[in-house]
ChimeraX commands (.cxc) that place a marker at each C-alpha (Angstrom):
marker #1 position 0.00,0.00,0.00 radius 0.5
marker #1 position 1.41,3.47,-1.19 radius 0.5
marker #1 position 1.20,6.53,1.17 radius 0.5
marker #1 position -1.30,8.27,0.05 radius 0.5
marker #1 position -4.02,5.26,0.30 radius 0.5
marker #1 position -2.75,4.17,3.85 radius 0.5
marker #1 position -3.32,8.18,4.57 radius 0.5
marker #1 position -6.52,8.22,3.73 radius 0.5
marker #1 position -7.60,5.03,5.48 radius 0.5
marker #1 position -5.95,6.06,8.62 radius 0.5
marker #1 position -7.60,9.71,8.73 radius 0.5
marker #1 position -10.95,7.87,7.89 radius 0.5
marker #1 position -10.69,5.06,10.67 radius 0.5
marker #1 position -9.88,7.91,12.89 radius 0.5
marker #1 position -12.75,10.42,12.07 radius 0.5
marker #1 position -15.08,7.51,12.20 radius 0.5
marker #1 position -14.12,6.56,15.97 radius 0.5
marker #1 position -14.29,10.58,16.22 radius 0.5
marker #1 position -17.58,12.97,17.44 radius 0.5
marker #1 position -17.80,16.02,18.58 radius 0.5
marker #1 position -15.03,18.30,19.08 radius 0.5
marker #1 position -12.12,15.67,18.85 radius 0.5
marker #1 position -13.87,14.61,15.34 radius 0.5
marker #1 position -13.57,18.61,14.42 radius 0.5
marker #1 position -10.21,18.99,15.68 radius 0.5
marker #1 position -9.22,16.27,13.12 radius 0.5
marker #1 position -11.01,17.78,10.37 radius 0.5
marker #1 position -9.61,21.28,11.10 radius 0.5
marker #1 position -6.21,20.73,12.64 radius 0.5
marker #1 position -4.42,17.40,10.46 radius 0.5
marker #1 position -3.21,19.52,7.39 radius 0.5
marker #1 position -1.01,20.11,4.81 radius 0.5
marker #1 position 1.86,20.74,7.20 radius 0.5
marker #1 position 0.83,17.57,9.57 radius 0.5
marker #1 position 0.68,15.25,6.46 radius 0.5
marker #1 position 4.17,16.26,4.98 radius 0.5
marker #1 position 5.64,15.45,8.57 radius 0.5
marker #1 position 4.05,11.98,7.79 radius 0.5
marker #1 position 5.12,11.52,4.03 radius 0.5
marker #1 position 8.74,13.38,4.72 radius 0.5
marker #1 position 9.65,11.67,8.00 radius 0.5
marker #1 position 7.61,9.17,9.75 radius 0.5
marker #1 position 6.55,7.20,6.62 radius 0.5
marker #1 position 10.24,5.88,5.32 radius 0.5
marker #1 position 10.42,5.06,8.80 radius 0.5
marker #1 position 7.90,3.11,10.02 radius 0.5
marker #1 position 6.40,2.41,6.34 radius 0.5
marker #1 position 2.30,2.47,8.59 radius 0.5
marker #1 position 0.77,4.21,10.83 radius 0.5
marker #1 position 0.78,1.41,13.96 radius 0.5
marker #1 position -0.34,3.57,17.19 radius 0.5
marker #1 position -0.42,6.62,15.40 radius 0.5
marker #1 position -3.22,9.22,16.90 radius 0.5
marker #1 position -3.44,12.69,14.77 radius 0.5
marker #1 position -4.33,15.47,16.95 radius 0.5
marker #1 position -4.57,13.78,19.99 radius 0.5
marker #1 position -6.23,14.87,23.17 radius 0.5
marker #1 position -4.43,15.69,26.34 radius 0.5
marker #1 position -5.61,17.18,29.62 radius 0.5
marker #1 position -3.05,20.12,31.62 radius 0.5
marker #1 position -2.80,20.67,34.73 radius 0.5
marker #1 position -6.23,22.25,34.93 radius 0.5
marker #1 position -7.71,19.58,33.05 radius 0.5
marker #1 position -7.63,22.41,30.14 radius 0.5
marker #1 position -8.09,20.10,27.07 radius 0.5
marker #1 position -5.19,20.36,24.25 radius 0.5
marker #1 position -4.15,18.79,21.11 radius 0.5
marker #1 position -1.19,17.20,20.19 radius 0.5
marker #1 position -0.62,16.85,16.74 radius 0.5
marker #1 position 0.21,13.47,16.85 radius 0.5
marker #1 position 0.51,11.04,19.84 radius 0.5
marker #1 position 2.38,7.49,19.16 radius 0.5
marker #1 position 1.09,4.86,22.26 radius 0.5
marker #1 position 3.28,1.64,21.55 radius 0.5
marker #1 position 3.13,-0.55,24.10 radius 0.5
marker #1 position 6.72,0.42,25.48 radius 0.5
marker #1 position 6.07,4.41,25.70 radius 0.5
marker #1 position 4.09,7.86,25.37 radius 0.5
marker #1 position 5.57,10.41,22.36 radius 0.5
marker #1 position 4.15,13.35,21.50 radius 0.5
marker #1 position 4.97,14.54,17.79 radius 0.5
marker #1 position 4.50,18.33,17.25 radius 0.5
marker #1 position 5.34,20.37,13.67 radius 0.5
marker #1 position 5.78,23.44,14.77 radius 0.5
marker #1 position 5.55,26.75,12.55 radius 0.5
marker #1 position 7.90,29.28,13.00 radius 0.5
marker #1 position 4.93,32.29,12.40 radius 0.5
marker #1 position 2.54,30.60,14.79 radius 0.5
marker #1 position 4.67,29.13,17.07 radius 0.5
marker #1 position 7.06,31.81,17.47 radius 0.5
marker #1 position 6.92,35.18,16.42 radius 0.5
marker #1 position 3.03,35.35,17.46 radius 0.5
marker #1 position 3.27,34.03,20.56 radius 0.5
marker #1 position 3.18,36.52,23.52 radius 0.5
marker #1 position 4.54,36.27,26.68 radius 0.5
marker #1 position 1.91,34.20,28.43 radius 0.5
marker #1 position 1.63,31.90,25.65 radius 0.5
marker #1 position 5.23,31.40,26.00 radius 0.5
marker #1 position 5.40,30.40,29.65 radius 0.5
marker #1 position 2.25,27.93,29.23 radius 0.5
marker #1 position 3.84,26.08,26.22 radius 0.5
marker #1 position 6.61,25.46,28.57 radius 0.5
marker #1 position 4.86,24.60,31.71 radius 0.5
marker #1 position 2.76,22.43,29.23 radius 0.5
marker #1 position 6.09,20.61,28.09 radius 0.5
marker #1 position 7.23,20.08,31.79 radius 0.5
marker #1 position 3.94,18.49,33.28 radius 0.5
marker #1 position 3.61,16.39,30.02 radius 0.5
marker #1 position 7.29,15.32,30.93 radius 0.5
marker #1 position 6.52,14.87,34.21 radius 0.5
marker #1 position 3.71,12.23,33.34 radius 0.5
marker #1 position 5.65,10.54,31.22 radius 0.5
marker #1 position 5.23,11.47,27.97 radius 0.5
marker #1 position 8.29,12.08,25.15 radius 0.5
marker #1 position 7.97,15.09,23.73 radius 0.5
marker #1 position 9.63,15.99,20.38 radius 0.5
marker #1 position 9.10,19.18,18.19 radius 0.5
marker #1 position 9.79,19.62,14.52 radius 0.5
marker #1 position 9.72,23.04,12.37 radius 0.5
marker #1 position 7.86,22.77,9.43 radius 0.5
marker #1 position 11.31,23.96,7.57 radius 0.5
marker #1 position 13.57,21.07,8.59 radius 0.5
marker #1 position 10.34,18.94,7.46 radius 0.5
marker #1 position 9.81,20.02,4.25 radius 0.5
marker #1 position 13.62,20.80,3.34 radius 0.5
marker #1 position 15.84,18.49,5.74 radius 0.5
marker #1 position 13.41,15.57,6.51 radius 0.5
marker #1 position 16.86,13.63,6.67 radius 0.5
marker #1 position 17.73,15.31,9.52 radius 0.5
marker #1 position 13.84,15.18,11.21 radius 0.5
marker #1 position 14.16,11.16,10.59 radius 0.5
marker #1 position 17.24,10.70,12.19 radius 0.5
marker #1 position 16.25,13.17,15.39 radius 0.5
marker #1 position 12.87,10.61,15.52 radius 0.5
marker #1 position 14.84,7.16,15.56 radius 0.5
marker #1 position 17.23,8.69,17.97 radius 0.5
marker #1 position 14.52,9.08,20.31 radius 0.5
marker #1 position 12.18,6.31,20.15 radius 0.5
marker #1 position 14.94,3.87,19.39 radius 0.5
marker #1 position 16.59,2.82,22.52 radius 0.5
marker #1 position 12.47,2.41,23.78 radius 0.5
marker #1 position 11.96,0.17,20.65 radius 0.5
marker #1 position 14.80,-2.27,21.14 radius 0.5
marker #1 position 14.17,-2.58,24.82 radius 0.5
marker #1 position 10.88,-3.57,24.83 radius 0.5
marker #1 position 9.38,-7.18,25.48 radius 0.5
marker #1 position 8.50,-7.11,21.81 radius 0.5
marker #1 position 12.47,-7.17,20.82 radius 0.5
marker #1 position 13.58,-9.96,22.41 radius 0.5
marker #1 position 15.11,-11.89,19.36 radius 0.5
marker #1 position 17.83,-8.98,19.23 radius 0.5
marker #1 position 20.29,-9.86,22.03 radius 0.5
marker #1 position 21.74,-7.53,24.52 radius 0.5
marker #1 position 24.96,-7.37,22.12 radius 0.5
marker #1 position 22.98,-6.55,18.77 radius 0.5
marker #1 position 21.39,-3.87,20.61 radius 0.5
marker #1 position 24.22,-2.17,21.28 radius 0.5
marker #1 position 25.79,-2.64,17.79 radius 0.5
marker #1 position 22.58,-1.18,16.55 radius 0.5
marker #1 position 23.04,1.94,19.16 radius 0.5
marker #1 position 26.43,2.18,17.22 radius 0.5
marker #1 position 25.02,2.12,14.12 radius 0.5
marker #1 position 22.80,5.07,14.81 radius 0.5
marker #1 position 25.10,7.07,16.97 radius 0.5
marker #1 position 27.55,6.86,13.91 radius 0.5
marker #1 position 25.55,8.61,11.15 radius 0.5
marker #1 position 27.01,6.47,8.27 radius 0.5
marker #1 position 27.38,2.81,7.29 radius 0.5
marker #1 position 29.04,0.77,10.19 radius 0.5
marker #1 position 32.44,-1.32,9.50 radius 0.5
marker #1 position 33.51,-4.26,11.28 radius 0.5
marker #1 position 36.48,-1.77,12.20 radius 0.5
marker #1 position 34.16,-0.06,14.06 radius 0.5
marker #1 position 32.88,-2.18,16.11 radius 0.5
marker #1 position 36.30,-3.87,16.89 radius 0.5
marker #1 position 37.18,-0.75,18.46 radius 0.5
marker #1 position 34.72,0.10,20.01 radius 0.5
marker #1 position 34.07,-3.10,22.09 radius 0.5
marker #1 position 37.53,-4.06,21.76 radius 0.5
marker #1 position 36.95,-7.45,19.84 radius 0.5
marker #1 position 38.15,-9.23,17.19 radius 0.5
marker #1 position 37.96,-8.75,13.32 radius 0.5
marker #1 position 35.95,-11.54,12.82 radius 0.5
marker #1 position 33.48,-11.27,16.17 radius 0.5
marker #1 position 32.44,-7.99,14.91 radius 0.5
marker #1 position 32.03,-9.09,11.65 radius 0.5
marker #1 position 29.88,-12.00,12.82 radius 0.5
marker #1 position 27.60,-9.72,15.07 radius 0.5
marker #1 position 26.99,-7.71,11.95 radius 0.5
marker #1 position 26.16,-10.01,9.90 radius 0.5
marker #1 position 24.31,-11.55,12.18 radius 0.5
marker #1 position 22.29,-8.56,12.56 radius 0.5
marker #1 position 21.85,-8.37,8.29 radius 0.5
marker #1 position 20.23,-12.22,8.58 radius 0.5
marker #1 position 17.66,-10.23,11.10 radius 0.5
marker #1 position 17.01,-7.53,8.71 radius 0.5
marker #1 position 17.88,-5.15,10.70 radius 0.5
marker #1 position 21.66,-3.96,8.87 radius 0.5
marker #1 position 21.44,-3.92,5.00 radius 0.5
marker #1 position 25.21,-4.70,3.81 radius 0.5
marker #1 position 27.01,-2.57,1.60 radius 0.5
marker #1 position 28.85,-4.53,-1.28 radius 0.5
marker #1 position 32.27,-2.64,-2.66 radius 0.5
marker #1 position 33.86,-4.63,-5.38 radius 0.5
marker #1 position 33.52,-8.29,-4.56 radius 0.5
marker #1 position 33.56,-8.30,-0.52 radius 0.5
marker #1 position 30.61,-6.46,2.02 radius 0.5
marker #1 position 32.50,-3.45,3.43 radius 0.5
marker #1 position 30.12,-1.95,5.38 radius 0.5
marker #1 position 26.28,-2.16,7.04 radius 0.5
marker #1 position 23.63,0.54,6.74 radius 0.5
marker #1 position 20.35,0.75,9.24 radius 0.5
marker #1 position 17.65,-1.07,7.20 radius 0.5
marker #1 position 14.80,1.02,5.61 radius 0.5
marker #1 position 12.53,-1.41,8.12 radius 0.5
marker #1 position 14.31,-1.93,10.66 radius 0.5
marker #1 position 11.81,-0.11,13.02 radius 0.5
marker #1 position 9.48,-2.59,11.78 radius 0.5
marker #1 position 11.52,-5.64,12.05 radius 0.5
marker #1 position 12.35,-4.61,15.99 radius 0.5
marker #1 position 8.58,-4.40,17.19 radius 0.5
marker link #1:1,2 radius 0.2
marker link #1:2,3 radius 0.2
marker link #1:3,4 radius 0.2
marker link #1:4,5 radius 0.2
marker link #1:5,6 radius 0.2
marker link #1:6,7 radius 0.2
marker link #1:7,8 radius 0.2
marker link #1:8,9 radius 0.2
marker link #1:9,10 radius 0.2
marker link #1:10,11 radius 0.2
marker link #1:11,12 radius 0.2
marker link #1:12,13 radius 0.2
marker link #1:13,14 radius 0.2
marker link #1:14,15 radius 0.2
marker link #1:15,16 radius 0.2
marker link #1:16,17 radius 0.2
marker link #1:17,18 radius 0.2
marker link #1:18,19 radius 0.2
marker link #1:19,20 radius 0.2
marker link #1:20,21 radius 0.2
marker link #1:21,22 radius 0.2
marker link #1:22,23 radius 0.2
marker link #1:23,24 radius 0.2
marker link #1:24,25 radius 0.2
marker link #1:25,26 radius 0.2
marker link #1:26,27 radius 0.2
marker link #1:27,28 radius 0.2
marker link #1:28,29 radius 0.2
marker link #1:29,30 radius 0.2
marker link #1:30,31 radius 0.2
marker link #1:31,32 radius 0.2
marker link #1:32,33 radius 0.2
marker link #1:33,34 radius 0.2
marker link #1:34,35 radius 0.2
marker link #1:35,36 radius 0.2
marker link #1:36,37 radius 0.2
marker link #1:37,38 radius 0.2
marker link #1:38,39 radius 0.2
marker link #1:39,40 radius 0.2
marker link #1:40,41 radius 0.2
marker link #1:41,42 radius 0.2
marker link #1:42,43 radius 0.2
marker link #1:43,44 radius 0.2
marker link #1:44,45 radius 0.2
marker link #1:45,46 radius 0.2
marker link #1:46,47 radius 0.2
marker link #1:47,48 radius 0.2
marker link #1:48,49 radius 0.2
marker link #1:49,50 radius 0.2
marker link #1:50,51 radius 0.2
marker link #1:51,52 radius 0.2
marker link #1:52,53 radius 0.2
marker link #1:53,54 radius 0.2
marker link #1:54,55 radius 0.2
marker link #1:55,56 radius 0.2
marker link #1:56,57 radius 0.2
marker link #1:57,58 radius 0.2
marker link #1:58,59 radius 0.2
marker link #1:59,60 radius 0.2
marker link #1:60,61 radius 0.2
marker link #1:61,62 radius 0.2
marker link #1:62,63 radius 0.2
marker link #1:63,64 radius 0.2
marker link #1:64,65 radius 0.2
marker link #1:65,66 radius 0.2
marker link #1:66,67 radius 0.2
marker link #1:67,68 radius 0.2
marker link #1:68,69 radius 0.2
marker link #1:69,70 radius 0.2
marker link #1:70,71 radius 0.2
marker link #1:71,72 radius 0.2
marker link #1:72,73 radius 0.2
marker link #1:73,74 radius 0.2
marker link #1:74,75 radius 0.2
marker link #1:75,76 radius 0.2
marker link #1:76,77 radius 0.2
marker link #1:77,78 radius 0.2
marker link #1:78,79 radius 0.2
marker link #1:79,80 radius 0.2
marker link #1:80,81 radius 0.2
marker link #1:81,82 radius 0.2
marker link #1:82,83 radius 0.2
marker link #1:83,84 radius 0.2
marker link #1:84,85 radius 0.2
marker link #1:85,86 radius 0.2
marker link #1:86,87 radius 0.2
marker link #1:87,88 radius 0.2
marker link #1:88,89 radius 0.2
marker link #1:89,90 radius 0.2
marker link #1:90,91 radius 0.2
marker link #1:91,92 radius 0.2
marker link #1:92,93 radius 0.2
marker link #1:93,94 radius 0.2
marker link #1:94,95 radius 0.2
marker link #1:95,96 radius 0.2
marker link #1:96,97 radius 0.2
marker link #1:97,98 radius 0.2
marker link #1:98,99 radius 0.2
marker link #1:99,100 radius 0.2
marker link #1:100,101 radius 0.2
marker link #1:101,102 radius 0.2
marker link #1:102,103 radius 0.2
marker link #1:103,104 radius 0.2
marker link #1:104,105 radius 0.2
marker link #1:105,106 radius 0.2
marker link #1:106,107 radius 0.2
marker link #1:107,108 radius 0.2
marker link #1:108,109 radius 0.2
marker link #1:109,110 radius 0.2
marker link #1:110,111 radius 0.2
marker link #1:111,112 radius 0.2
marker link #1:112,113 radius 0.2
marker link #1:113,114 radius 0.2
marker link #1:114,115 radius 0.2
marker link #1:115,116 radius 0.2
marker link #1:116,117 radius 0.2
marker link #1:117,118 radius 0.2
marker link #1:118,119 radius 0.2
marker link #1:119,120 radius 0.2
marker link #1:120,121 radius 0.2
marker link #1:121,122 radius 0.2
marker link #1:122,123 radius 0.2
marker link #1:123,124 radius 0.2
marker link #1:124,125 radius 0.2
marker link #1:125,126 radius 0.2
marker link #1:126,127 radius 0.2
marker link #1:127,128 radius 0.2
marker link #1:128,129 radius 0.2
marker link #1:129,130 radius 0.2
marker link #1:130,131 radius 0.2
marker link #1:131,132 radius 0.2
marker link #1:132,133 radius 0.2
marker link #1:133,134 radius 0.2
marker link #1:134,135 radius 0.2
marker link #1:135,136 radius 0.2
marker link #1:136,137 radius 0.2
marker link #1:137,138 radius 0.2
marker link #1:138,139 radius 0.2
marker link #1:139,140 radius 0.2
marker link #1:140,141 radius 0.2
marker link #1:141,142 radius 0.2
marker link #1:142,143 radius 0.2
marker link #1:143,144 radius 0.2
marker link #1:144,145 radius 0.2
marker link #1:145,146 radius 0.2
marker link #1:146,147 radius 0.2
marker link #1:147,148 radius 0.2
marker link #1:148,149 radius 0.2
marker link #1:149,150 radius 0.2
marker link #1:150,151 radius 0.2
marker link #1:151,152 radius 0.2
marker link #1:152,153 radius 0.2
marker link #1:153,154 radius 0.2
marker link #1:154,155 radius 0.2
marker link #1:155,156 radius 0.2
marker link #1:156,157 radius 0.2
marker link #1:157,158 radius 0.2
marker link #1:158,159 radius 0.2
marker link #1:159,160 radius 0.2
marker link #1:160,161 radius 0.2
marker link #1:161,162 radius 0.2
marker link #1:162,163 radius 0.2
marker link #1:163,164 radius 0.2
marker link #1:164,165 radius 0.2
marker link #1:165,166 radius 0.2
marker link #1:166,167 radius 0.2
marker link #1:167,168 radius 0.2
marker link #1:168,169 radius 0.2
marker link #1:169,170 radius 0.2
marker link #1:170,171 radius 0.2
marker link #1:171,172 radius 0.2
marker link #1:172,173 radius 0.2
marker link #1:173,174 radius 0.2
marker link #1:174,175 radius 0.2
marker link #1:175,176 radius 0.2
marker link #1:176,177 radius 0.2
marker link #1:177,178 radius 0.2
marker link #1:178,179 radius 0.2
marker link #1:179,180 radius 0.2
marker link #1:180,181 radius 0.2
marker link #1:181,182 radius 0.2
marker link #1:182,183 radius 0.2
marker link #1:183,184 radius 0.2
marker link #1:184,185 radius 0.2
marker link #1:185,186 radius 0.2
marker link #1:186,187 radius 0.2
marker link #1:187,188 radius 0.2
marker link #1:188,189 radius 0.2
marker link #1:189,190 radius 0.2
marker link #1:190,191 radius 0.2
marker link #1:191,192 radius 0.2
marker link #1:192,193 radius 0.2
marker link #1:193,194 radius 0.2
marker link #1:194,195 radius 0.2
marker link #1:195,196 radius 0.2
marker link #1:196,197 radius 0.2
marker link #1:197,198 radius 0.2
marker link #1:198,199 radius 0.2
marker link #1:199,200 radius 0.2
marker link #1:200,201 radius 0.2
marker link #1:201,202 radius 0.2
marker link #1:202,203 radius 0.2
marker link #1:203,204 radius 0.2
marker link #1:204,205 radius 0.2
marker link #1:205,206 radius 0.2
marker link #1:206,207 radius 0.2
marker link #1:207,208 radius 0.2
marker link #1:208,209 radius 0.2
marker link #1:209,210 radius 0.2
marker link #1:210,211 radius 0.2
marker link #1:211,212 radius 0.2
marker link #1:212,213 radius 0.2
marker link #1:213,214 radius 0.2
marker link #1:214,215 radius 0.2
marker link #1:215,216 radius 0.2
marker link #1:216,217 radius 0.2
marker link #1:217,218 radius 0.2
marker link #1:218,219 radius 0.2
marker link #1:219,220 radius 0.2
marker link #1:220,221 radius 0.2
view
């Protein structure tokens, strides 16, 4: 299924479950901006829209009612996922709105939710940049939950490696890092390719390298 069908699916199973004022919120607050975040940066990630809420509900610390613009509820963690404009978010804000969009991002913390804020720009220019920033995050939640227990403690750490890196990941690397052999670290990484999880990079006749796998988020749930 392309994007723009599993979109429209998603929007509609949503606005179905919806009435009232959280149905209206959808209709008024999910768009153009909130989609491109989606196509740019969650959707080569994920590749679905598992425990994906748009504008999703929240209660301060009045019980004032707010909207997220997208809340992700795996089973290992809370994340709220904002796109934030810098007109609207920024140079209209006044002072008051300023200290409550803090004290908003505190109690959230403070109940336990993962907050993390995108600008519309990085979206729509550097989504490369917004993708990494969002499997930073919720990675180290995703391989330590119940749901990841094929990857061993080792591979989990190879794969914090990999990310931490920024580039493909040599069996050099990993060598020096955990001070093993040549050919342990080449066996935990391919180990990790039979798992899906590292695609290897062929140079000339022999596999040099290991890049993150487009699906590897899926492939660790």
């Amino acid at each position: 299924m392309d994007f723009e069908q599993a979109h429209r699916e998603w929007i509609d199973g949503h606005l179905a479950a919806r009435s009232g004022e959280r149905k209206g919120r959808l209709l008024r607050g999910h768009l153009y901006a909130e989609k491109l975040l989606l196509q740019n940066v969650w959707w080569p990630l994920f590749g679905n829209f598992n425990h994906l809420h748009p504008e999703y509900e929240i209660y301060d610390w009045n019980r004032k009612s707010q909207f997220l613009d997208f809340a992700f509820l795996p089973p290992f963690g809370r994340f709220g996922i904002e796109c934030d404009g810098f007109q609207s978010h920024v140079k209209d804000m006044d002072r008051e709105s300023f200290s409550y969009s803090l004290n908003r991002e505190t109690f959230l913390t403070g109940i336990g939710w993962k907050m993390i804020h995108f600008s519309f720009d990085d979206v729509q220019k550097r989504p490369d940049v917004c993708r990494m920033l969002l499997q930073l995050v919720v990675g180290p939640y995703l391989i330590r939950s119940q749901s990841a227990a094929s990857v061993s403690p080792v591979e989990k750490d190879v794969i914090r490696l990999a990310w931490s890196l920024g580039r493909p990941i040599r069996p050099m690397d990993v060598s020096q890092y955990y001070e093993v052999n040549f050919r342990t670290a080449r066996k935990w990484l391919q180990g990790l390719a039979d798992k899906r999880l590292l695609h290897p990079l062929v140079r000339g006749k022999y596999v040099r390298s290991y890049e993150l796998s487009k699906g590897y988020f899926e492939q660790l749930r």
